[in-house]
C-alpha positions in Angstrom: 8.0 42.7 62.4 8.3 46.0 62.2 8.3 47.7 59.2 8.4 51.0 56.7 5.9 52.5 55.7 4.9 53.8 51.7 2.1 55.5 49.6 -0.8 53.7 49.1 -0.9 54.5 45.7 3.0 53.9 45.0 1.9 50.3 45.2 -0.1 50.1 42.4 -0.4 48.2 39.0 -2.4 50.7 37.4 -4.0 53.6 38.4 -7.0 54.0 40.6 -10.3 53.6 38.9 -14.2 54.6 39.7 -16.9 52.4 38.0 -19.5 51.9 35.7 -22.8 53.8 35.7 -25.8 51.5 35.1 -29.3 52.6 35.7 -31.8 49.5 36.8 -33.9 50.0 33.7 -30.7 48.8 31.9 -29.9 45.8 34.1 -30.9 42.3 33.5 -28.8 41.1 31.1 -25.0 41.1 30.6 -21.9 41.0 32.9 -22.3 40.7 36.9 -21.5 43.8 38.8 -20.5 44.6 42.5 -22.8 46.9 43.6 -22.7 49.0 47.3 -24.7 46.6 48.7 -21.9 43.2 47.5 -19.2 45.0 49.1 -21.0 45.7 52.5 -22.0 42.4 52.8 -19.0 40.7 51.2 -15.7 41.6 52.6 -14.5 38.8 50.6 -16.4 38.9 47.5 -16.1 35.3 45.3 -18.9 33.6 42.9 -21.7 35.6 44.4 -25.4 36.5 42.9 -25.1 40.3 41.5 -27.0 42.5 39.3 -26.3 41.6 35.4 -25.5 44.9 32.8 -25.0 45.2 29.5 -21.4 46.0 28.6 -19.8 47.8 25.6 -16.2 46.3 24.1 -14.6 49.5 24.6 -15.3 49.4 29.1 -13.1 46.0 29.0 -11.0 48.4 31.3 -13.9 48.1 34.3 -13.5 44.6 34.4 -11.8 42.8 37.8 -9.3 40.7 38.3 -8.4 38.7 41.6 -7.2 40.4 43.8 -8.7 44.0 43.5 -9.3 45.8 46.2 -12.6 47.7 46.3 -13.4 51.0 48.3 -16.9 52.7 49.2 -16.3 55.9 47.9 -19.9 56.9 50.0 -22.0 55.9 52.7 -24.7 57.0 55.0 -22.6 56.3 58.0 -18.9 57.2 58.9 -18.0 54.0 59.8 -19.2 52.5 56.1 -17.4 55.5 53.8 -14.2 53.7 52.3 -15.1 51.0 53.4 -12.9 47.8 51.5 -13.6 44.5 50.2 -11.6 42.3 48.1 -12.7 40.8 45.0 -11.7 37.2 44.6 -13.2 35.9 42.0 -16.1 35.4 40.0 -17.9 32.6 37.6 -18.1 35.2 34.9 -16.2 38.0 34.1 -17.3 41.0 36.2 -17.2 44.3 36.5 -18.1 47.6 39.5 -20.2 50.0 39.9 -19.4 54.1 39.8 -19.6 54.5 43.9 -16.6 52.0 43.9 -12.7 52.9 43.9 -10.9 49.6 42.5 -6.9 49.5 43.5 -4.8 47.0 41.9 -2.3 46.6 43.3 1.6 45.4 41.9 1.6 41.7 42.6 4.7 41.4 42.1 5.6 44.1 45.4 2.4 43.5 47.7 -0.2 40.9 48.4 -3.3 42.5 48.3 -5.0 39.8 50.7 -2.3 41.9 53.0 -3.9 45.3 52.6 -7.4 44.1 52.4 -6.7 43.0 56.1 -4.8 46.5 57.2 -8.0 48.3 55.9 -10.0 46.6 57.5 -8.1 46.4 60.8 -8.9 49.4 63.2 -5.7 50.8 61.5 -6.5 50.9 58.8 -10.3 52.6 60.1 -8.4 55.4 61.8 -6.6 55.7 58.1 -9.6 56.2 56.0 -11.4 58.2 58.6 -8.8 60.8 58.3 -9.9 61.5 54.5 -13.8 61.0 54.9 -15.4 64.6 54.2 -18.8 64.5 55.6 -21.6 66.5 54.3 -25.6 66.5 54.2 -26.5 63.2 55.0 -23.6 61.4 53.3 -19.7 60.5 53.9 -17.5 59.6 51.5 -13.7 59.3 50.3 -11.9 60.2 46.7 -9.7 58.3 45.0 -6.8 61.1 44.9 -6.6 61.7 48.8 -7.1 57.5 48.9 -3.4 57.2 47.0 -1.5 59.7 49.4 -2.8 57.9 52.6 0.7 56.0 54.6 0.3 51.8 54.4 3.1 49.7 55.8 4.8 47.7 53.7 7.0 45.1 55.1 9.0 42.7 52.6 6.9 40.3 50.5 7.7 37.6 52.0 6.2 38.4 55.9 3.0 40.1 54.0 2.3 36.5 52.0 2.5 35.0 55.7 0.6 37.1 57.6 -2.3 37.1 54.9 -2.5 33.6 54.8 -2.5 33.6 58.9 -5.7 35.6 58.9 -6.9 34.1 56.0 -7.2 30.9 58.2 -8.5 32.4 60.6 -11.4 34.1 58.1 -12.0 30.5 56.8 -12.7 29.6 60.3 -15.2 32.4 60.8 -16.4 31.4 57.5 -17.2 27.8 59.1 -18.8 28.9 62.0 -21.2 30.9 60.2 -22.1 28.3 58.0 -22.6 25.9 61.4 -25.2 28.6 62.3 -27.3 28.9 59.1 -27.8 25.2 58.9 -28.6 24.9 62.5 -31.2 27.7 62.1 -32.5 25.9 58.9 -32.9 23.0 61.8 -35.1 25.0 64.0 -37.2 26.3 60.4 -37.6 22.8 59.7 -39.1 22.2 62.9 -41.5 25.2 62.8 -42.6 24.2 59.6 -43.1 20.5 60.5 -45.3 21.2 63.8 -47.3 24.5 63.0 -47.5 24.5 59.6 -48.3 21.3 57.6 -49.0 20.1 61.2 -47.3 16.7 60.9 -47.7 15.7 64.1 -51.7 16.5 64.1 -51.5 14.0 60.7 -49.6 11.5 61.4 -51.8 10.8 64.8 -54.6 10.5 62.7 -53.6 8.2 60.5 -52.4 6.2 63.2 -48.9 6.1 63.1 -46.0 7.6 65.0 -45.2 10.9 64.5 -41.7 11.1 62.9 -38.1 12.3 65.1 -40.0 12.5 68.1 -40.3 10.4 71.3 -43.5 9.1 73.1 -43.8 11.5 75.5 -43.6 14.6 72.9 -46.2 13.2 70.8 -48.7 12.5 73.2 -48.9 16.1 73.4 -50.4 16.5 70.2 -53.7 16.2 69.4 -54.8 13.7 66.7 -57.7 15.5 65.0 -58.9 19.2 64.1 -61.4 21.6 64.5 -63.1 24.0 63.3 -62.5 27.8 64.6 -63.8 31.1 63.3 -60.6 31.4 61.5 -60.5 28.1 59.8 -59.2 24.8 60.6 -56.7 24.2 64.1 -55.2 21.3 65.7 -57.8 20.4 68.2 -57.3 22.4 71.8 -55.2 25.1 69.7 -56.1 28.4 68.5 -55.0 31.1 65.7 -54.3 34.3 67.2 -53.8 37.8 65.8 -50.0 38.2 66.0 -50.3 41.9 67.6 -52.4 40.0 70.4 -49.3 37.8 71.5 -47.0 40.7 72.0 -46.9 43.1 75.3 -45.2 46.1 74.0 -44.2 47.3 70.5 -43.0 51.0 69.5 -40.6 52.7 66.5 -37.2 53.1 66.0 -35.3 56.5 66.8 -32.5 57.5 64.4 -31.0 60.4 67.3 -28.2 62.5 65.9 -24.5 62.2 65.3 -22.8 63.8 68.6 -24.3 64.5 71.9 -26.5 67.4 72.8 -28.4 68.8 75.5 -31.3 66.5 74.5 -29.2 63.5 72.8 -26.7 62.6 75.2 -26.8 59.0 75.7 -24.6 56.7 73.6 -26.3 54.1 71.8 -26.3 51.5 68.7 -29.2 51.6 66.1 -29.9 48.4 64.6 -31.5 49.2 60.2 -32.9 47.1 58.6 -30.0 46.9 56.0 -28.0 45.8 59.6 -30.0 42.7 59.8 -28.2 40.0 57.5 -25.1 41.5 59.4 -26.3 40.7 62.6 -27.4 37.2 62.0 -24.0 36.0 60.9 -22.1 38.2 63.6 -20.7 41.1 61.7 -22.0 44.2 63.3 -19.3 46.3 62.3 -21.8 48.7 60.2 -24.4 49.2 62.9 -24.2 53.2 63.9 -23.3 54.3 66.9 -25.3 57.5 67.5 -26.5 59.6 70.6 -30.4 59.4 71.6 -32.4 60.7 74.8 -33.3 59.0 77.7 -36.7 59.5 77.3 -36.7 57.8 73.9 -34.3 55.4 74.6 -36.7 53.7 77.9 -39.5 52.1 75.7 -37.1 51.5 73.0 -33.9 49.3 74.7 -33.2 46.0 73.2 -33.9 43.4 75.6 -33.3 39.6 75.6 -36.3 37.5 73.7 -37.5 41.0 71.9 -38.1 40.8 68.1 -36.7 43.8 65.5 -39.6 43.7 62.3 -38.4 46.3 59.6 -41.0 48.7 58.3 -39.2 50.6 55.7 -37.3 50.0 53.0 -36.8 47.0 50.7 -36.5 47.3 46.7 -38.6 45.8 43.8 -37.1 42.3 44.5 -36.8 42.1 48.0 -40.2 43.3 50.2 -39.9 44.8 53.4 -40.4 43.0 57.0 -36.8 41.3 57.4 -36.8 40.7 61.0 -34.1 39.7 63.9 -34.6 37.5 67.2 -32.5 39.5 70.2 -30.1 37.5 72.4 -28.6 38.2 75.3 -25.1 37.0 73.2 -26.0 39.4 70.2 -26.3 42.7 72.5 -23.2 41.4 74.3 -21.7 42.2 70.9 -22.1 46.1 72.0 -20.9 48.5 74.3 -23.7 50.5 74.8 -27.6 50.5 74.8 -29.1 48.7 71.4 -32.4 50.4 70.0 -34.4 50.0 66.6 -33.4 52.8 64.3 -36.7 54.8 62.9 -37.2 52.1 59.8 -37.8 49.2 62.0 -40.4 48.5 65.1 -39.9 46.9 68.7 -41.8 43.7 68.9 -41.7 42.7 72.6 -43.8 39.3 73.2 -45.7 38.7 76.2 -43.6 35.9 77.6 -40.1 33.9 76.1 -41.7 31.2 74.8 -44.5 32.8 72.7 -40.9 35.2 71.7 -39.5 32.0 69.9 -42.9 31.0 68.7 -43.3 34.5 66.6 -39.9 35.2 65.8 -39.7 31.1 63.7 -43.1 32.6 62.5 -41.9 36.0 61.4 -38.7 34.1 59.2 -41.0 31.7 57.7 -43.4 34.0 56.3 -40.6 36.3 54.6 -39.1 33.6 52.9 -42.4 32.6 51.5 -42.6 36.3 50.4 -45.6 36.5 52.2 -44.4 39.9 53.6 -45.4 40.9 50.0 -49.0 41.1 51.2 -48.6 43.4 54.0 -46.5 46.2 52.0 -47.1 49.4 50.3 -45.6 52.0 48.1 -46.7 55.2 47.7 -43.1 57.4 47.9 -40.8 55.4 46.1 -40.5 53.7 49.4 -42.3 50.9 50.5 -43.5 50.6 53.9 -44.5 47.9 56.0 -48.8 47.9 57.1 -47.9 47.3 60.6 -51.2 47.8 61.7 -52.8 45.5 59.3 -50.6 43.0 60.2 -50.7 43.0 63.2 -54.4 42.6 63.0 -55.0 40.0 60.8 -51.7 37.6 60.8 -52.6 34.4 62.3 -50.4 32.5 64.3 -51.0 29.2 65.3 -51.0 28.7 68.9 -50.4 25.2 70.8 -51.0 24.0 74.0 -48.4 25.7 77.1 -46.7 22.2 76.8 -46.2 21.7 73.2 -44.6 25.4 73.4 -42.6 24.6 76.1 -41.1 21.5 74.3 -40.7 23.2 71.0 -39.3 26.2 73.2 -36.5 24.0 74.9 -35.4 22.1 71.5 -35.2 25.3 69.4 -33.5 27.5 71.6 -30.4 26.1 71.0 -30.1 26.2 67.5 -31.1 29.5 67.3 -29.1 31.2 70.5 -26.0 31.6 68.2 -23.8 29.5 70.3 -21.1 30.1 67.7 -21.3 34.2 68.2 -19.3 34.2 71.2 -16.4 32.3 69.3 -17.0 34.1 66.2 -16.9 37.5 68.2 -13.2 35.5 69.6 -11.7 35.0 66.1 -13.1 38.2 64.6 -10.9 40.1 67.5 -8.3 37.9 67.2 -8.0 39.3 63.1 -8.2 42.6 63.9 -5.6 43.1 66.5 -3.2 40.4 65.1 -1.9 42.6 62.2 -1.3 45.7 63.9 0.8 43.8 66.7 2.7 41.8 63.8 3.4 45.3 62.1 4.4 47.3 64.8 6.7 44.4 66.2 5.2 43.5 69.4 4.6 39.8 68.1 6.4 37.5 65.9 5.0 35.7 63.3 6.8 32.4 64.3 4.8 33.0 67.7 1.4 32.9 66.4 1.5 30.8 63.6 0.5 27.6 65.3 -2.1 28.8 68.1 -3.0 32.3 67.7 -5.5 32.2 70.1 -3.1 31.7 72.9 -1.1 34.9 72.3 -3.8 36.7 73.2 -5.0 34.8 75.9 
């Protein structure tokens, strides 16, 4: 399938449009609005919580339609300037923000499902890096050199087909992910159950069986508690400074763009703004950048290590997001993985007390307890490492009840479904160019598409 090739902006409805500006003292109410931060998490962006502003009749003109394409006009990173998502849909009408190009394109000559898929292919990439300008600690596209850039632009027809090919495979993705966030709800479930409320320790005292568990498990519980220095414990258990479980723990680095004499190993820098990524397998954003040896020996991701972020956050969302590291999540990269300089290496002193802290470490942020171990002095709010490292408890069971709980959790919380993921995401990327160029039919791929590239 083979094809011509045409100016972007040849294709379009209308012209190219930025967005609206809309300080936060002025949001709350109103219209939702795609922000930066929807269209780097949301390559697909449908019915999804956004900031509300208040909008005037006149700016009907700013709001979206299905089908719009959306570009990052800037980013911090090359890899995230013009960066595209697709808006699908909303519950409510909805409108963008000013760092965002909107293309409509002419339904009626192109499927924009079609070009949302070349942009994002590696392509597309090596299209949009050609007009990033980069300057002091930004990159960033325009909308006039955005219109001149070459698509291809085969007949209606083949683009309706191949968007709905890797549309099916994106729904499958989309599955997979899901799999994983309910299976890691599991292993919160559990964590919550056993060294929270302490059901187990209850239910023994009352006599009856503890719940989902067989004999053997729950004769490893104690049936009463006792009193510690730090309060109340399951009997035989104690509550332990969380710095005192860990064996190692050092920043991030941030390195520098290329190689130099003193940066000259290749490596990717996991931010804290990376983290949601990385939990659902999209690790497309994470920089590659170029640190020292020196820096990078007590800072290498390793298997069973935990990433806490220190800096960051915003008035509705505190810092200390944190990610467990799998031997199938660095796999994801082809080179070294280190904290970048907002987040902190948490090494635990064996695998077991790893899985232990890093249940404990999601629990307490979603009970906004991370609120209590933050402050904000710059207009940035920083994490009390320190202080929290001295003074959150954790609750510590016998070696056997860890092992148990160790050997049922880790796999739900592995990411079995990465590696597939990882598969299908591939698969999408390289499809389209091959379909374009002419190397594969669409008749050959339609029904397996896995096997063409096997």
């Amino acid at each position: 399938m083979s094809s011509e090739v045409a100016r972007f902006g040849d294709l379009f409805n209308e012209p190219q449009r930025n967005g609206l500006t809309r300080p936060k003292k002025v949001r709350g109410s109103g219209l939702p609005m795609v922000n930066m931060g929807e269209l780097f998490a949301y390559p697909r962006i449908r019915n999804i919580s956004m900031d509300l502003v208040p909008i005037d009749v006149k700016e009907h003109h700013y709001l979206l339609e299905a089908g719009d394409l959306l570009f990052a006009r800037q980013s911090l990173v090359l890899s995230g300037a013009g960066q595209c998502s697709i808006f699908l849909g909303n519950v409510a009408p909805t409108v963008f923000e000013s760092h965002l190009i909107r293309c409509r394109l002419n339904p009626i000559r192109s499927n924009p499902l079609f070009y949302f898929y070349f942009f994002r292919s590696p392509d597309g990439r090596r299209v949009i890096e050609a007009i990033v300008e980069q300057g002091a600690g930004a990159s960033g596209i325009r909308g006039s050199d955005l219109v001149n850039v070459q698509v291809p632009n085969p007949p209606k027809q083949i683009q309706d087909e191949v968007a709905g090919l890797l549309g099916s495979i994106d729904d499958r993705i989309t599955l997979l992910r899901e799999t994983n966030t309910t299976l890691e709800a599991i292993a919160q479930a559990l964590f919550k159950s056993w060294f929270v409320d302490f059901d187990p320790v209850h239910a023994k005292m009352q006599g009856r069986s503890p719940e989902g568990m067989d004999e053997a498990t729950a004769a490893l519980f104690p049936d009463s508690f006792e009193e510690s220095e730090l309060g109340a414990v399951p009997k035989g258990w104690k509550l332990v400074p969380f710095g005192q479980l860990l064996s190692h723990t050092i920043g991030g680095d941030w390195g520098s763009d290329v190689a130099d004499e003193k940066n000259d190993t290749r490596v990717a820098i996991i931010r804290g703004t990376d983290i949601p990524d990385l939990q659902t397998n999209a690790n497309s954003r994470v920089p590659v950048r170029y640190t020292s040896q020196k820096k990078l020996a007590g800072r290498k991701l390793e298997d069973g290590d935990l990433l806490l972020e220190v800096s960051g956050g915003s008035k509705d969302q505190p810092t200390g997001r944190s990610l467990f590291i799998s031997t199938a999540l660095l796999s994801q990269f082809e080179c070294p993985v280190e904290p970048a300089s907002f987040c902190r290496l948490l090494r635990p002193v064996n695998k077991e007390v790893g899985m232990l802290l890093a249940q404990h470490l999601t629990y307490i942020y979603a009970q906004g307890k991370t609120w209590e171990y933050q402050n904000q002095s710059t207009g940035i709010a920083n994490f009390q490492t320190t202080h929290f490292l001295e003074t959150e408890l954790v609750a510590c069971p016998s070696d056997d009840v860890l092992k148990v709980f160790t050997e049922t959790v880790q796999p739900l919380i592995a990411r079995a479904h990465l590696t597939q993921i990882q598969e299908l995401t591939s698969l999408r990327d390289t499809l389209l160019p091959r379909l374009i160029s002419g190397q594969l039919e669409l008749h050959e791929v339609q029904t397996h598409p896995e096997d063409v590239l096997a």
